[in-house]
C-alpha positions, 0 to 999 in steps of 0.5 A, spaced: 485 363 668 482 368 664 485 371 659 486 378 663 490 374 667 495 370 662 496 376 660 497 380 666 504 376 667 506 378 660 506 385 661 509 384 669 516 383 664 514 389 660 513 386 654 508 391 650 502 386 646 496 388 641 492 383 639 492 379 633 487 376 628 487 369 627 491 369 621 496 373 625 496 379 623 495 386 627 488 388 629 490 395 630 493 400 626 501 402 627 502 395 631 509 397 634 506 403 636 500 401 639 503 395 642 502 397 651 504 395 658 497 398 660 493 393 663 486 397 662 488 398 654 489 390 654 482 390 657 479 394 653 481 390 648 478 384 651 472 387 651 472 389 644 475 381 641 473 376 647 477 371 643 482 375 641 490 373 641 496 377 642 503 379 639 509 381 642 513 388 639 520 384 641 525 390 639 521 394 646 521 387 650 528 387 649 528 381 646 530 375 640 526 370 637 529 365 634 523 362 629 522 355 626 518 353 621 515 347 618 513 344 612 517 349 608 518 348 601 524 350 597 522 353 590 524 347 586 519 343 591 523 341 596 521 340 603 525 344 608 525 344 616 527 350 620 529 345 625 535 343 621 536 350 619 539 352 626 542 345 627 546 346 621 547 353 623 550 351 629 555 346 626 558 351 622 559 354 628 561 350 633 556 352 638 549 351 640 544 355 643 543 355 650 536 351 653 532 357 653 523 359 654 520 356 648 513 356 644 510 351 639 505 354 634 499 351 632 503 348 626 509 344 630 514 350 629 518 353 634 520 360 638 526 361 642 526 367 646 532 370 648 534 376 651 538 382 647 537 389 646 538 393 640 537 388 634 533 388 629 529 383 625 532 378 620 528 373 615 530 367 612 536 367 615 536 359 612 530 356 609 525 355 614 528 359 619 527 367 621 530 372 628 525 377 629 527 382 635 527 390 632 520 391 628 518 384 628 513 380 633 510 373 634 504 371 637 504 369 645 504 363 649 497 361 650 493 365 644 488 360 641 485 359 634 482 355 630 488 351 628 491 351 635 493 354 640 501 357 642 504 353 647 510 354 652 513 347 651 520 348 655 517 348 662 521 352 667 527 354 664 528 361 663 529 365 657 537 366 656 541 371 655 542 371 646 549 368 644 555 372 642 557 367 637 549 367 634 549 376 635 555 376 631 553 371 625 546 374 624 550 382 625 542 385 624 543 392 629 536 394 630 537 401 626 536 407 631 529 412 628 529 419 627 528 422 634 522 427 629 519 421 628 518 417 636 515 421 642 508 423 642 508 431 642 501 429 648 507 427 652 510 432 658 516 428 660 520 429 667 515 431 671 514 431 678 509 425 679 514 421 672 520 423 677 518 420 683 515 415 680 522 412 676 525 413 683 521 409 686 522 404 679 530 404 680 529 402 688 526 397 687 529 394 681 532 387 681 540 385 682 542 383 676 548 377 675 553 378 671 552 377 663 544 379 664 547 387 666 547 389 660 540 386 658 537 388 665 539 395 664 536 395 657 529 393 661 531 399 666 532 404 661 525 402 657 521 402 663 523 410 664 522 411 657 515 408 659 515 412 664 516 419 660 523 421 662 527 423 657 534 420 656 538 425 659 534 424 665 535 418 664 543 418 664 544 422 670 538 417 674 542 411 672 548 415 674 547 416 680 547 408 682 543 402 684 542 400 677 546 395 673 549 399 669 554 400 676 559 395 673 558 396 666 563 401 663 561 407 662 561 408 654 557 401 654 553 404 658 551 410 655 550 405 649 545 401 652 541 407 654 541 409 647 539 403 643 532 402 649 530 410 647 531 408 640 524 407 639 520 412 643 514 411 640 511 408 647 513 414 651 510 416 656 504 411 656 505 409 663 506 417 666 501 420 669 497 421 663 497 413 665 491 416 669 487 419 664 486 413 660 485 409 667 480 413 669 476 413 662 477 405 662 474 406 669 468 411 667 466 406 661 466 399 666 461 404 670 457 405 665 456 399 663 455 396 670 449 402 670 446 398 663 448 404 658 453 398 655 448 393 654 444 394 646 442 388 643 440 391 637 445 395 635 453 397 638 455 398 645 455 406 647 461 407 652 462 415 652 468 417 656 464 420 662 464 419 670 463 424 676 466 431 677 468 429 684 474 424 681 477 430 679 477 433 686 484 433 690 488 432 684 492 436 679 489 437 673 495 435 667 500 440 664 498 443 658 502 439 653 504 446 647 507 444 641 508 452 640 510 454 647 504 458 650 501 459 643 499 452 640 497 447 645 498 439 642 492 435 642 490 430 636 484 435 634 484 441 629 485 447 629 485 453 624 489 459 621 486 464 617 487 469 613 486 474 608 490 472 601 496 475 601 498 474 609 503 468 608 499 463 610 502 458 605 509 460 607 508 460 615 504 453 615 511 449 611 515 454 617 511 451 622 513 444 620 519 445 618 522 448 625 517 443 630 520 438 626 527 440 627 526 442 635 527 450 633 523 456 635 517 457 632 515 465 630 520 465 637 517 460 641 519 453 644 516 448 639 516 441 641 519 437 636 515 432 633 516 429 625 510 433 620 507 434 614 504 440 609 500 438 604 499 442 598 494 443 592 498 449 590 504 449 592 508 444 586 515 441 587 519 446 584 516 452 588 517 449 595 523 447 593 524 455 591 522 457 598 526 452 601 532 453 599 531 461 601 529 460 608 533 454 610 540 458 612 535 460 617 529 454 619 535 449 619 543 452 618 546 445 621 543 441 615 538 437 619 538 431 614 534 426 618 529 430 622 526 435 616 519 435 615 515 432 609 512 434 604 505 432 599 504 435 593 496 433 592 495 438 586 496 432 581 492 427 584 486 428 580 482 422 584 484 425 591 478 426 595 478 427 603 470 428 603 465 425 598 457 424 598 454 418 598 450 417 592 445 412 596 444 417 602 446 424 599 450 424 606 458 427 607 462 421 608 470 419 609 473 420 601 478 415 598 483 420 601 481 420 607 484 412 607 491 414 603 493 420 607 491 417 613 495 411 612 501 415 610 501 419 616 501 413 621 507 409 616 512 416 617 510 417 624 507 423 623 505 428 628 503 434 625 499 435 619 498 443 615 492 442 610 493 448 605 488 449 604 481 448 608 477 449 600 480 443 598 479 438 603 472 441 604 468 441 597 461 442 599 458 447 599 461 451 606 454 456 608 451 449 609 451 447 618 449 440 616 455 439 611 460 443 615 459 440 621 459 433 618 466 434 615 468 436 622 466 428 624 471 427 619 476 431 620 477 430 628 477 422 627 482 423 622 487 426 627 485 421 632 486 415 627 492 417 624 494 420 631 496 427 629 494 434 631 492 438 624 492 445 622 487 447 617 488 453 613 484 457 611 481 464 607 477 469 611 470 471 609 469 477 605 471 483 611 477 479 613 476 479 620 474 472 621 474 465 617 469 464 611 463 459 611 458 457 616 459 459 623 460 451 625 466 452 623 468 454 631 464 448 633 470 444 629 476 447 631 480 447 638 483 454 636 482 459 632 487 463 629 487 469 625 493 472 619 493 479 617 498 484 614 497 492 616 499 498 613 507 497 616 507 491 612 507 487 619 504 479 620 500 478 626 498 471 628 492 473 632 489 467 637 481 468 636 478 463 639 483 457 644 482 452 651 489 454 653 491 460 650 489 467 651 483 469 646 486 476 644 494 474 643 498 475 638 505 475 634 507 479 630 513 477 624 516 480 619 516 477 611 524 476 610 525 473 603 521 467 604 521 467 611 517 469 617 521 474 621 518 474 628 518 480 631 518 483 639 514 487 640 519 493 641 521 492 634 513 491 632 512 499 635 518 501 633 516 499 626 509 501 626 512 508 628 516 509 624 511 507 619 506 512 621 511 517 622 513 516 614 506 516 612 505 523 615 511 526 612 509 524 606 502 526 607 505 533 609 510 534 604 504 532 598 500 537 602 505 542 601 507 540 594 500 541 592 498 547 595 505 550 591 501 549 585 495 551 586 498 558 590 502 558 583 496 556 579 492 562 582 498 567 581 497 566 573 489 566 573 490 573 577 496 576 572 492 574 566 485 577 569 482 584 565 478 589 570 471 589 568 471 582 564 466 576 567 471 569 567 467 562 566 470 558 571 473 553 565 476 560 562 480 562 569 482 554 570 485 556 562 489 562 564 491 558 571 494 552 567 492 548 573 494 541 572 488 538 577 480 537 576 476 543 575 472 540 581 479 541 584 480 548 581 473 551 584 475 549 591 481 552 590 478 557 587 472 559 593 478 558 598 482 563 595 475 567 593 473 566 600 480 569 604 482 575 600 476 577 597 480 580 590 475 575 586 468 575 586 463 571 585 456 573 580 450 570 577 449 575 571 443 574 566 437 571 565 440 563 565 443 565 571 450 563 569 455 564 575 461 568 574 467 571 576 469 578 577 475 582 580 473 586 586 473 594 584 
């Protein structure tokens, strides 16, 4: 049997696996998270470690592992067994644990499977014995390593429902993660396909015997949630009959289904973006097959590529918005830019604070998912300033649990999200990169506003080279930490687009542009996108410290207003300084002498016009020009102009 196969069985009970190394630990980043029911993922994970073992994420497995161990030692030396542990534990209690699946690690150890949902997991619950279920895993069956390999050693005997007397001695409920912080943002739930696929699923599930109902509809309720339906859809499919949650109270039921969508992390992996990642694995193997997967003198090349004629006859997968018709989701960068003074700081922490909380954004329909804003600039107590200003209208219900988080990188000297290698001279990953990174995949973090690009980027931003390099960083940075990132940054001298090389539009998947115009109106302007319109804009007001948006009725009539207040100040300037000069000239005609020649300097004089004698003259000329009682002369050998009344 390959291993391929071993695991296949696995995954038929919906146990979620990743792989291991040989001192147990995760090969992958996030484990819980990445952990899948997906057979091309595990294959792909074959090919990449042949020898690879694999884990268990319990908790998503509905399961409870009762570990163990062996030659344990207390602190004061004394040798302890976790066999003796749990015999001891049943004394007190009265009761033993049922026969049950059973594996034998490599160093002699036990692990009981049983099934249970909603628990979390426990260590040293006595010496030498542990209970792993939410948050924990243990290393399947049929793992081998150097030290041994796992082993089931309990034959047939199937894995048993967990005890009431052991549930409520360990009473270690698996604690229920903000919804900001579960489902991939990528994922579009209750579609059509997803719909009819979870019909299909609750038809043909299996009957359940009384006092595994409860279990079996955990299992159910996770498969949906594999699926990409959302819990209430899942409630009313359930409702509808034909599930074990028909002889469950109702109340119980609902408590079931809450405990499996606790954990949301794997949401959606088997929908129809299911497909996608098949066809990829799909394109792969056929590449191979054709030769490009084989180098010996160096790593495999295995792009994501195939034939346009696997697309034909078949839907093209929703656009997955983050802000509904404005900003797709994808795990790749995009940029806003604009001008200082245009709000860009305070519209990235807007942006993060209402997608984290599942509130409009800018007007539209956000899809919630929990986000960061970094800041260099930004301190402590001015976002708190901010915040406090705006929170009555981003989060009036006081949403403790699904706020946005916040970095302050202004005092980290040593931060550095890009460097140059002093061997190659080339850019590469800084020793940031790796900090923030891992920081957001430990928060479950979806969306990242980097404020701004100038301190992420520190090369120099004309050169093609560099700029195109940081891309590189940049975009593997979202597909590492599994989140999408909006970079802001400022606009190049004319304000109309963003500053640096012309690389930059290589890098980004959209483009948006931040401008403030006369009427004190912010537009967010999308100059560059796969999915939304090049052209499309959002108008907002700045409200004390919040970003107002604006129809675009209220958006024309302010304008409007705006140029109609600006006319009537022109006009009544134009008018104001017309009165003068009419009374300036007044005086210089009362004070001036028949037959006297007058120097312009001598009639602004008698004028007393407050304005510049460069004013007076056209004024003066105009004057001259309409009534004809001034005239102009040159008189004199130099030619000197003056001005005489008309006989």
């Amino acid at each position: 049997m390959t291993a391929l196969e071993q695991i296949r069985g696995w995954l038929a009970l919906g146990w979620p696996v990743f792989p291991v190394k040989e001192d147990k630990t995760p090969r992958v980043r996030d484990w819980e998270r990445a952990a899948t029911t997906d057979e091309a993922a595990v294959a792909e994970w074959l090919r990449r470690w042949p020898d690879t073992g694999f884990g268990v994420a319990l908790g998503r497995a509905g399961l409870v592992v009762v570990d163990t161990d062996v030659n344990k030692r207390l602190a004061d030396g004394t040798p302890v067994s976790g066999a003796d542990s749990l015999r001891a534990l049943e004394a007190e209690a009265g009761a033993s644990l049922p026969p049950t699946f059973t594996v034998e690690t490599p160093s002699g150890g036990r692990h009981y499977y049983f099934r249970a949902a909603g628990l979390g997991s426990r260590n040293a619950l006595r010496p030498a014995l542990d209970v792993k279920s939410g948050g924990g895993y243990v290393v399947l069956p049929g793992s081998r390593f150097p030290r041994g390999t796992y082993r089931v050693v309990s034959g047939d005997v199937k894995i048993a429902p967990l005890p009431q007397w052991f549930r409520d001695g360990y009473g270690r409920p698996y604690r229920v993660r903000s919804r900001a912080s579960g489902a991939p943002p990528e994922i579009v739930p209750d579609t059509e396909a997803k719909l009819a696929r979870a019909a299909e699923l609750i038809e043909g599930w299996p009957y359940a015997e009384e006092g595994e109902r409860n279990t079996s509809l955990y299992q159910l309720a996770r498969e949906l949630c594999r699926i990409g339906i959302s819990r209430d859809r899942a409630m009313d499919l359930i409702a509808e009959g034909g599930t074990p949650a028909d002889t469950l109270p109702p109340a119980e039921a609902a408590r079931t289904v809450a405990s499996a969508y606790a954990d949301l992390s794997d949401f959606g992996c088997n929908g129809e973006e299911h497909d996608a990642r098949i066809f990829a694995q799909m394109a792969a193997a056929a590449q191979d097959d054709l030769g490009f997967g084989d180098n010996s003198d160096g790593p495999a090349w295995s792009p994501v590529g195939g034939s346009f004629a696997s697309f034909i006859g078949r839907e093209p997968p929703p656009v997955s918005w983050l802000v509904a018709g404005l900003m797709p989701y994808a795990l790749q960068p995009i940029m806003v830019c604009g001008a200082p003074g245009t709000a860009k700081s305070l519209l990235g922490a807007q942006l993060c604070r209402e997608v984290s909380l599942g509130r409009n954004f800018l007007g539209r329909a956000t899809r919630q998912c929990r986000a960061l804003y970094v800041t260099f600039e930004d301190s402590r107590d001015d976002l708190f300033r901010r915040a406090a200003a705006a929170t009555s209208r981003i989060n009036p219900e006081r949403d403790l649990d699904n706020e946005a988080l916040w970095l302050y990188l202004g005092g980290e000297p040593d931060f550095a999200f890009m460097a140059r290698s002093r061997a190659t001279g080339r850019i590469v990953e800084g020793p940031g990169f790796r900090k923030l990174a891992d920081y957001v995949m430990a928060m479950r973090v979806h969306l990242v506003v980097m404020d701004h690009l100038s301190r992420f980027f520190t090369d120099n931003e004309n050169d093609r080279s560099a700029v195109n390099a940081f891309g590189g960083i940049l975009t593997r940075f979202c597909e590492e930490a599994h989140c999408m990132v909006v970079m802001l940054a400022h606009t190049n001298k004319g304000g109309m687009e963003y500053s640096g090389a012309s690389a930059n539009a290589g890098i980004y998947r959209q483009v948006f542009l931040l401008t403030r115009d006369a009427a004190g109106i912010y537009s967010l302007k999308c100059l560059k996108s796969n999915s939304t319109a090049t052209g499309e804009t959002v108008d907002f007001a700045f409200d004390d410290w919040y970003c107002q948006p604006l129809t675009p009725e209220e958006a024309s009539e302010i304008r409007a207003a705006d140029s109609a207040a600006r006319s009537q100040a022109k006009d009544a300037d134009r008018a104001e300084r017309q009165a003068a000069a009419d009374e300036a000239l007044a005086n210089m005609r009362s004070a001036m002498e028949p037959g006297e020649k007058y120097t312009a300097d001598e009639l602004l004089e008698l004028a007393g016009f407050e304005g510049s004698r460069t004013a007076f003259c056209k004024v003066l000329a105009q004057y001259a020009k309409h009534t004809g009682e001034i005239v102009q002369k040159q008189i004199g050998p130099d030619r000197q102009r003056f001005y005489l009344l008309s006989q």
